[in-house]
Every structure is written in structure tokens, then in C-alpha cells.
C-alpha positions as CSV (number, residue, x, y, z in Angstrom):
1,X,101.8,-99.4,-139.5
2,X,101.9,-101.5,-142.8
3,X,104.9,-104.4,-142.9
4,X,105.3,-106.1,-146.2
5,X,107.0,-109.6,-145.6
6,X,107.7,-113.0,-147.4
7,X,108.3,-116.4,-145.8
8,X,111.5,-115.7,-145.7
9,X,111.9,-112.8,-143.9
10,X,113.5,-113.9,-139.8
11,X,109.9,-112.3,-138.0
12,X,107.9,-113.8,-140.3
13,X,105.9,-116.7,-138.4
14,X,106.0,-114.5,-135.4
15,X,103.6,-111.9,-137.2
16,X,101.7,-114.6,-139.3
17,X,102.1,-118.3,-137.9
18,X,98.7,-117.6,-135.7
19,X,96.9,-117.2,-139.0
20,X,97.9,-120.3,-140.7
21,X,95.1,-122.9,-140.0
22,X,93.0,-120.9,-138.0
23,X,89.2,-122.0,-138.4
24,X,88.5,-119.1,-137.3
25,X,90.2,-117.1,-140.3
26,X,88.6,-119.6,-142.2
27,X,85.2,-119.4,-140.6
28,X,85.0,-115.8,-141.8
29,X,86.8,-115.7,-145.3
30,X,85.7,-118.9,-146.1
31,X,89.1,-119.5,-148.0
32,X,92.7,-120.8,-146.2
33,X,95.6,-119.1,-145.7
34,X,98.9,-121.0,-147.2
35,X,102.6,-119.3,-146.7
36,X,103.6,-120.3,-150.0
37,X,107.1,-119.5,-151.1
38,X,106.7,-116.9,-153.7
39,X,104.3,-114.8,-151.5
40,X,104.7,-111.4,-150.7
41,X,102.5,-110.1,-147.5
42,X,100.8,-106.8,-146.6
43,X,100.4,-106.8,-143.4
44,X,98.8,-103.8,-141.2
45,X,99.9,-103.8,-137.4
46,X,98.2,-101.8,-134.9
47,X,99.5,-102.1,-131.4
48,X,101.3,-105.4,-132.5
49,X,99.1,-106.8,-133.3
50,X,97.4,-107.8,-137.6
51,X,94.5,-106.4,-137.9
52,X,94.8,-107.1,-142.0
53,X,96.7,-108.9,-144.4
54,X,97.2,-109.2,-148.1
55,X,99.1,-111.9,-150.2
56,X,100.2,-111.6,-153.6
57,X,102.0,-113.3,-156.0
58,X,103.4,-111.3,-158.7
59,X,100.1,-108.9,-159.2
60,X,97.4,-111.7,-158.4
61,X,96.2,-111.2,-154.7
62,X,96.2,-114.4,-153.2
63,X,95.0,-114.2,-149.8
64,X,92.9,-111.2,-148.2
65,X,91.9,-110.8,-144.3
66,X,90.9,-107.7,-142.0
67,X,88.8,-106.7,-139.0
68,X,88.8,-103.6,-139.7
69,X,88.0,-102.2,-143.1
70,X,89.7,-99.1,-143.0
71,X,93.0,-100.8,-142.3
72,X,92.3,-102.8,-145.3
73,X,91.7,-100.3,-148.2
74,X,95.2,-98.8,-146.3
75,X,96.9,-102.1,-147.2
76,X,95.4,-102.8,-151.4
77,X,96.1,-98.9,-151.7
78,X,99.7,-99.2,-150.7
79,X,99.6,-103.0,-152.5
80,X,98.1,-100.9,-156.0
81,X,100.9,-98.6,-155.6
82,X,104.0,-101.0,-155.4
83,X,102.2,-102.9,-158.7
84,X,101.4,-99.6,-160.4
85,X,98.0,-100.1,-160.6
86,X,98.6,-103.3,-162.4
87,X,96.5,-105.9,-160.2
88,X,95.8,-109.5,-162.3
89,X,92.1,-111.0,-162.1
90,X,92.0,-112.4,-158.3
91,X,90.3,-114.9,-156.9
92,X,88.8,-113.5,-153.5
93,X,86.8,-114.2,-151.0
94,X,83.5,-112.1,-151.1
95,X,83.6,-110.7,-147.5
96,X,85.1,-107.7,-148.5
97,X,83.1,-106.7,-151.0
98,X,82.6,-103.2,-150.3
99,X,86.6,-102.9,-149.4
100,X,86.9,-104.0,-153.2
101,X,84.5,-101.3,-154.3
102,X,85.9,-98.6,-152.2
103,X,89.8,-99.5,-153.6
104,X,88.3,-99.0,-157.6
105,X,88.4,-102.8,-158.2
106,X,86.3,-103.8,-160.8
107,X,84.6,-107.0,-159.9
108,X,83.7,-109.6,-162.3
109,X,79.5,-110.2,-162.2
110,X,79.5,-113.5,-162.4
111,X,80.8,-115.6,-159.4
112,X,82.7,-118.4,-159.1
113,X,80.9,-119.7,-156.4
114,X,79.0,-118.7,-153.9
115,X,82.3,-117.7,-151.5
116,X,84.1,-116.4,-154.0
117,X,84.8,-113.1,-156.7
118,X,86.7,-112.1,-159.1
119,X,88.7,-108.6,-158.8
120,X,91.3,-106.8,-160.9
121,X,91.8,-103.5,-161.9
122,X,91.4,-101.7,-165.7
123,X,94.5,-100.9,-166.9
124,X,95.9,-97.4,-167.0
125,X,93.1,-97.0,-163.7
């Protein structure tokens, strides 16, 4: 089941407060996870409980996080379709990679750093 959220929304730190912080989160996406105000979260719930998430800001994804894949490419489709296929250069983290590739992202070639990509997608894609 996909949820789409901001901080403002009354269930919100039940669903996300566990991810703010967590070293482990960090650990594997080497990048932090902030609820900043003008967010707006995908989140993908299976059994309550996140198994991926997605922030964006207008049509820059902001934050990206998944254990399973499939679940992910679920969540940037349905993100691509509420943005008309208009997704901004992102900065992401490179874990997902082949989640990227799979969604029709294009990815910059050079990186940023070592932990880090940037995505978007070609207009009229």
C-alpha cells in the first residue's frame, strides 16, 4: 500500500519518527533523513510496516530509502505520475542505482562524490 504524507499530516511520526536518525538508515544510504516542512513523503507499507520511502520537494527527490526494490520502483512510478514526469536533477544516494535505471531516470555520469548521483528525467519522457 503506498501512503503519501507531509509532516503535518496527525500519523505522521508514527509511520516515520523510527527513520529519523537512525545510523542504521544512514549506514546504508549513506545520506540523513530530515522531516523538513515542505516535504512530501512516499511511503510504501507492507504489513505496517515501511519497507520504502521517497521525499520530495516540489519535483526534486530529497530523500530515498527501500529494502525491497520492487516496492521502490512502485513508489518513484507513482511519485513520476503525480509530477507528470517532471522530476528536477536530484541529489541521491547511489544505493539504488539499478532502481534509478529500472524507473527511466537518466543519471548524470559524473558523480558528486563517491555516495552520491545525480538523477532526473528528460522532459516529455
Amino acid at each position: 500500500m503506498i501512503i503519501k504524507l507531509t509532516n503535518k499530516d496527525e500519523n505522521f511520526y508514527q509511520y516515520m519518527g523510527k527513520f529519523f536518525g537512525s545510523r542504521m538508515i544512514q549506514k546504508q544510504t549513506n545520506d540523513r533523513i530530515f522531516d523538513d516542512d515542505n516535504k512530501v513523503w512516499y511511503l510504501y507499507v507492507e504489513d505496517n510496516i515501511i519497507t520504502s520511502f521517497v521525499s520530495v520537494t516540489k519535483n526534486i527527490i530529497k530523500n530515498i530509502y527501500t529494502t525491497k526494490n520492487e516496492h521502490l520502483i512502485e513508489l518513484i512510478n507513482e511519485l513520476k505520475k503525480d509530477n507528470k514526469n517532471q522530476i528536477a536533477k536530484s541529489i541521491v544516494t547511489n544505493a539504488y542505482l539499478e532502481v534509478y535505471e529500472k524507473c527511466k531516470f537518466e543519471i548524470e555520469p559524473k558523480q558528486l562524490s563517491k555516495n552520491f548521483v545525480t538523477i532526473y528525467m528528460k522532459k516529455g519522457a
